[in-house]
C-alpha positions as CSV (number, residue, x, y, z in Angstrom):
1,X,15.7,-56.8,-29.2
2,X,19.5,-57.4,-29.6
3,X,21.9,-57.0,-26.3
4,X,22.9,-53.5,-27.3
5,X,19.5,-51.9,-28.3
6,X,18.5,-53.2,-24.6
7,X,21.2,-51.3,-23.2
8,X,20.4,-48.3,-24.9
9,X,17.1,-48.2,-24.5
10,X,17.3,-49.0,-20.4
11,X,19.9,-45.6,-20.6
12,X,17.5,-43.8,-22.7
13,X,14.4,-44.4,-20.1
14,X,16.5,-43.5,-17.3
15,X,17.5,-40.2,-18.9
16,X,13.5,-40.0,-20.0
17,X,12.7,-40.4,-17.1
18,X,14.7,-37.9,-15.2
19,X,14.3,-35.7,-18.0
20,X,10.2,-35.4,-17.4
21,X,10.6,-34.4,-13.6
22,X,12.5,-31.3,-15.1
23,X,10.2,-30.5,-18.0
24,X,6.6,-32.1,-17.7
25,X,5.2,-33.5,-21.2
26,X,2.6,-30.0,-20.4
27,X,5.5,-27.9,-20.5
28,X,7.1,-29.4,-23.9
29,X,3.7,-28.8,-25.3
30,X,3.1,-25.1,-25.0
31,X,7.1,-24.8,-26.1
32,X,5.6,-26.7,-29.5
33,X,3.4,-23.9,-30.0
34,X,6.5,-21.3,-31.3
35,X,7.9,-24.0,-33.8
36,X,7.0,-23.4,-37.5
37,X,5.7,-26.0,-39.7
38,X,8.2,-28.8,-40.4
39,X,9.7,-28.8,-43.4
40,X,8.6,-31.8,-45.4
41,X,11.0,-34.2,-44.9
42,X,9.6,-37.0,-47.1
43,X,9.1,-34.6,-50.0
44,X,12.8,-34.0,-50.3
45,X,13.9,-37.2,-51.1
46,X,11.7,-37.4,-53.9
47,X,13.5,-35.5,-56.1
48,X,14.6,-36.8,-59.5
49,X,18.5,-36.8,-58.7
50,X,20.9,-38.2,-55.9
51,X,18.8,-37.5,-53.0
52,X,21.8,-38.1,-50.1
53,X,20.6,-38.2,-46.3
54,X,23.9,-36.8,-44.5
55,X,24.9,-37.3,-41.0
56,X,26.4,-35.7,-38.6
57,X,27.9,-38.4,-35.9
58,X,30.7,-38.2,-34.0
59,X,30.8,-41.7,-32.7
60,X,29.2,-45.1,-32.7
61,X,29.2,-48.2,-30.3
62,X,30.5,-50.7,-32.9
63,X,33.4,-47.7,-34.4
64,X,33.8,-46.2,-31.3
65,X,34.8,-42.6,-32.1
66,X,34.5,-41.8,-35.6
67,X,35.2,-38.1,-36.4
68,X,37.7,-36.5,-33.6
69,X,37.3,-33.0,-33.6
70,X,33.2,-32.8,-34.1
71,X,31.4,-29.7,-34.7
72,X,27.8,-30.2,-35.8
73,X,27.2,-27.0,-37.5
74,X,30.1,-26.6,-39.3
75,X,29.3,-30.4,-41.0
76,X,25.5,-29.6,-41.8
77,X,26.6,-26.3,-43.3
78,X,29.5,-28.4,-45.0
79,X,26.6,-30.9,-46.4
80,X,24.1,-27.7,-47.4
81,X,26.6,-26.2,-49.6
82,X,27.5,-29.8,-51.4
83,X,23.8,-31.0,-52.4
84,X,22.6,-33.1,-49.1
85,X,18.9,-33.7,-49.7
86,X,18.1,-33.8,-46.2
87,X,20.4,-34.1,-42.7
88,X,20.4,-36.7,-39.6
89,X,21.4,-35.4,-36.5
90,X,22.3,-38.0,-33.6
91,X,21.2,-37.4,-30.7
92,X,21.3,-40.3,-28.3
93,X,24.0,-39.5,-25.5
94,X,25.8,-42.2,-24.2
95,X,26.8,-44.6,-27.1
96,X,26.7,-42.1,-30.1
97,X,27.3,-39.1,-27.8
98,X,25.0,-37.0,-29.7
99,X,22.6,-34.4,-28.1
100,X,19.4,-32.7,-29.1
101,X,21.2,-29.6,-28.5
102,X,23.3,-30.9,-31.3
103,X,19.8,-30.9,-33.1
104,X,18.8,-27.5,-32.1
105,X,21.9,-26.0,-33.3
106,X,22.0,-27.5,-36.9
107,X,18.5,-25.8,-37.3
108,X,19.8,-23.0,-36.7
109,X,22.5,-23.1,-39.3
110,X,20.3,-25.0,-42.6
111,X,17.3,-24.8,-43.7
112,X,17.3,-28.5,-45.2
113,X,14.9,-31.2,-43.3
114,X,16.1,-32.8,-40.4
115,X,16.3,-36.0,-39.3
116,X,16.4,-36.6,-35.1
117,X,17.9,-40.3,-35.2
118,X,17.6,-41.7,-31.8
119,X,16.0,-44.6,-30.0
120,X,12.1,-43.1,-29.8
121,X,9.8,-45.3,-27.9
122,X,7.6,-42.3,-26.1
123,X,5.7,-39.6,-27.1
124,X,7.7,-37.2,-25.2
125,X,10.7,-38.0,-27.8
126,X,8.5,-36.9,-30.5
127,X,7.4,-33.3,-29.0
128,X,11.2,-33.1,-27.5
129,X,11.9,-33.6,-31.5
130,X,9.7,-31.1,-32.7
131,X,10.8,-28.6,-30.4
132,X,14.3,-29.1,-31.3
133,X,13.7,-28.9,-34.9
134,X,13.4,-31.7,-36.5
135,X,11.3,-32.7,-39.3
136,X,11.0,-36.6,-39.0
137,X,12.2,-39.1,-36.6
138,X,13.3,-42.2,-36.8
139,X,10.9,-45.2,-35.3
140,X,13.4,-48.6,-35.1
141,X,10.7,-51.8,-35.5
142,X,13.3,-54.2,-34.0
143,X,12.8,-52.5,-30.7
144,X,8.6,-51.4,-30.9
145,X,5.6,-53.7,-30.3
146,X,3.6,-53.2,-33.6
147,X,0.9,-51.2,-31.8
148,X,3.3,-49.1,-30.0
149,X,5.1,-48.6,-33.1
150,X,1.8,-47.2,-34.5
151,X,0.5,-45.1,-32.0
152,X,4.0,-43.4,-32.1
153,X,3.6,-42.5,-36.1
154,X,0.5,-41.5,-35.8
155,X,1.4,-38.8,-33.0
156,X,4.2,-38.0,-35.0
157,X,1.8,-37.7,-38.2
158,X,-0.6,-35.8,-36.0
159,X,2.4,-32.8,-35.3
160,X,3.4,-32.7,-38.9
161,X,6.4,-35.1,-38.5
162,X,7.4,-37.8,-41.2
163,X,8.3,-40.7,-39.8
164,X,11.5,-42.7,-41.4
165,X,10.6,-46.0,-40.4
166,X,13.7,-48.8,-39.9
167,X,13.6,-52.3,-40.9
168,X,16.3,-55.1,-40.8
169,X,14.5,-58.1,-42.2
170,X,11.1,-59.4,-43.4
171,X,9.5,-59.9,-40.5
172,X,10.2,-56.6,-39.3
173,X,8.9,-55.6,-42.8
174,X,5.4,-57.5,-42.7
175,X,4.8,-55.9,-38.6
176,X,5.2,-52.4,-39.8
177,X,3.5,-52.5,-43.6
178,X,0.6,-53.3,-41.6
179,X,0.3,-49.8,-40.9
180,X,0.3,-46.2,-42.7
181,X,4.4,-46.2,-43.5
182,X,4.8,-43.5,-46.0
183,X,9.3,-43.4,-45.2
184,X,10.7,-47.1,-45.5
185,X,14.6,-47.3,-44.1
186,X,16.5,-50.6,-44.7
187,X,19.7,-50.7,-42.5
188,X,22.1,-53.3,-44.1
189,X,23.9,-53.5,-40.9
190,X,22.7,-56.4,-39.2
191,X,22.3,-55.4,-35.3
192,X,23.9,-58.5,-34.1
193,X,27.4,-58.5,-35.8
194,X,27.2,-54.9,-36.9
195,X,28.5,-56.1,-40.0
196,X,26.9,-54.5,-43.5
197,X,25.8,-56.1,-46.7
198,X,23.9,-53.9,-49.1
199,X,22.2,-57.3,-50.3
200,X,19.6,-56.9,-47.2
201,X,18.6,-53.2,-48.9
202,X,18.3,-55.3,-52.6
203,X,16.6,-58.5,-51.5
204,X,14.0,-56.6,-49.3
205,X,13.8,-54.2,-52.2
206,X,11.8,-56.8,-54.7
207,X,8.7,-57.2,-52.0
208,X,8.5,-54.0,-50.7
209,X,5.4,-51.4,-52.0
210,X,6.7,-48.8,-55.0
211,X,3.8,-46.4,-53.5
212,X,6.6,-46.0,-50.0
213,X,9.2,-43.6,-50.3
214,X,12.4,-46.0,-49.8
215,X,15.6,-45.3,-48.3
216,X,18.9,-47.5,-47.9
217,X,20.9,-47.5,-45.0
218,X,24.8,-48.0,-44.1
219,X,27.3,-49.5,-46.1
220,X,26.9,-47.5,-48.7
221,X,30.2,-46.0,-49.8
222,X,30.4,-45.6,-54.0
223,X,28.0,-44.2,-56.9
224,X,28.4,-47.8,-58.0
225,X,26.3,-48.5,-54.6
226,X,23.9,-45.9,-55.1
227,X,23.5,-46.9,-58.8
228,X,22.6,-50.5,-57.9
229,X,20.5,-49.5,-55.0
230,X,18.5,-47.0,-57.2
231,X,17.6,-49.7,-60.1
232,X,16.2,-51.7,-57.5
233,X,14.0,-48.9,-56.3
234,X,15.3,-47.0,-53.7
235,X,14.8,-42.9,-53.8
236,X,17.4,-42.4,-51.2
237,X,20.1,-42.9,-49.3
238,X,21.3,-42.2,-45.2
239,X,25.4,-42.0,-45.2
240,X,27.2,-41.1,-42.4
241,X,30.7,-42.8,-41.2
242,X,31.8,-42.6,-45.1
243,X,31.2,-38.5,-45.1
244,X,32.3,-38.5,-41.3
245,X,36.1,-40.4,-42.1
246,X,36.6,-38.2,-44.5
247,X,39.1,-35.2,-44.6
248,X,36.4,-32.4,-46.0
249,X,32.5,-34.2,-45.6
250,X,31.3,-32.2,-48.0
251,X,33.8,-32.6,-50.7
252,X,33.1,-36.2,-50.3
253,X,29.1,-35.7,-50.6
254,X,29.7,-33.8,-53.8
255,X,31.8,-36.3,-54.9
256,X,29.4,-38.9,-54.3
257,X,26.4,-37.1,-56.0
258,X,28.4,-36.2,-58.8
């Protein structure tokens, strides 16, 4: 793991920790038992047209703060009304000050999937997910042991969650296709520099299975992008800072779906 992702992830156990003294894992599960089937996450992006993955982020550690006057529910209905295919929802705290009550609120304003994006490495993530609404989460390989990794998808299979699985590089790719990925994410920013190439989403793109539901990940800012990235395979696409600089998000979805 890079510097930062050990950071976060040393603040995210703390919080976890703190966090299950409060609510017991016993607790989360019988507040599981009033949630409705997920909606399927994966099956939206598989439609034949622009299928966009919008989120809602107010800040990030290598921008800093991103979109000033944040209000969750008023971008996912923004994104609803201009064609999203699906919505992210950040909820790790202290470096992207999201919140799963940030999560919990945009369910109640759309009905399109949701994504929880946050640094999951425990099962209680995944119930706290489903009991917030989301339909998938978001399983980072840089920072999971390959049988961790696994035993985390499959409890997330097991609840009815899709799993977006996020990759950086070949070996990352050859640890996780060794298991039943059905959601493939390529993030073009390397975690390192933070710098973002869409090259790592099209040179990953020629070895990667057809039969996996592929989505690229930052840097993606024209139809000219999303053109390319399409002819090389890729069903979908996760945008955020692009929508989230921008004066009216969902203008700038629509105008990106065309």
């Amino acid at each position: 793991m890079t510097d930062i992702l050990d950071q976060i992830v040393l603040r995210k156990r703390e919080r976890l920790d703190a966090l299950k003294s409060l609510c017991p894992l016993a607790e989360l599960r019988t507040q599981a038992q009033n949630q409705g089937t997920p909606r399927g996450f994966i099956t939206a992006l598989q439609r034949p047209s622009i299928n966009i993955i919008a989120e809602a982020k107010r800040c990030s550690p290598s921008k800093g703060i991103i979109r000033e006057n944040f209000d969750p529910v008023e971008v996912a209905r923004n994104y609803t009304a201009n064609g999203a295919a699906a919505i992210s929802v950040l909820t790790e705290e202290d470096y992207f000050d999201g919140s799963l009550e940030y999560l919990k609120a945009v369910r109640a304003a759309t009905d399109l999937p949701l994504l929880r994006k946050d640094f999951i490495f425990d099962e209680y993530q995944i119930w706290e997910a489903l009991v917030t609404g989301a339909d998938a989460i978001l399983l980072i390989a840089a920072m999971l042991e390959a049988a961790q990794f696994n035993d985390l998808m499959q409890t997330a299979y097991g609840l009815g969650l899709d799993v977006l699985v996020e990759i950086h590089n070949r070996e990352e790719a050859e640890k996780v296709l060794a298991y039943d990925v059905r959601l493939l994410g390529v993030n073009n920013r390397n975690l390192r520099t933070f710098k973002t190439t869409l090259d790592t989403s099209l040179d990953l793109a020629r070895e990667l299975p057809r039969s996996i539901t592929l989505v690229s990940e930052s840097g993606i800012r024209t139809r000219e992008d999303i053109e390319t990235l399409r002819s090389a395979g890729y069903h979908a696409f996760l945008i955020g800072e692009e929508f989230m600089r921008a004066e009216d998000e969902g203008q700038a979805l629509k105008e990106l779906i065309g």
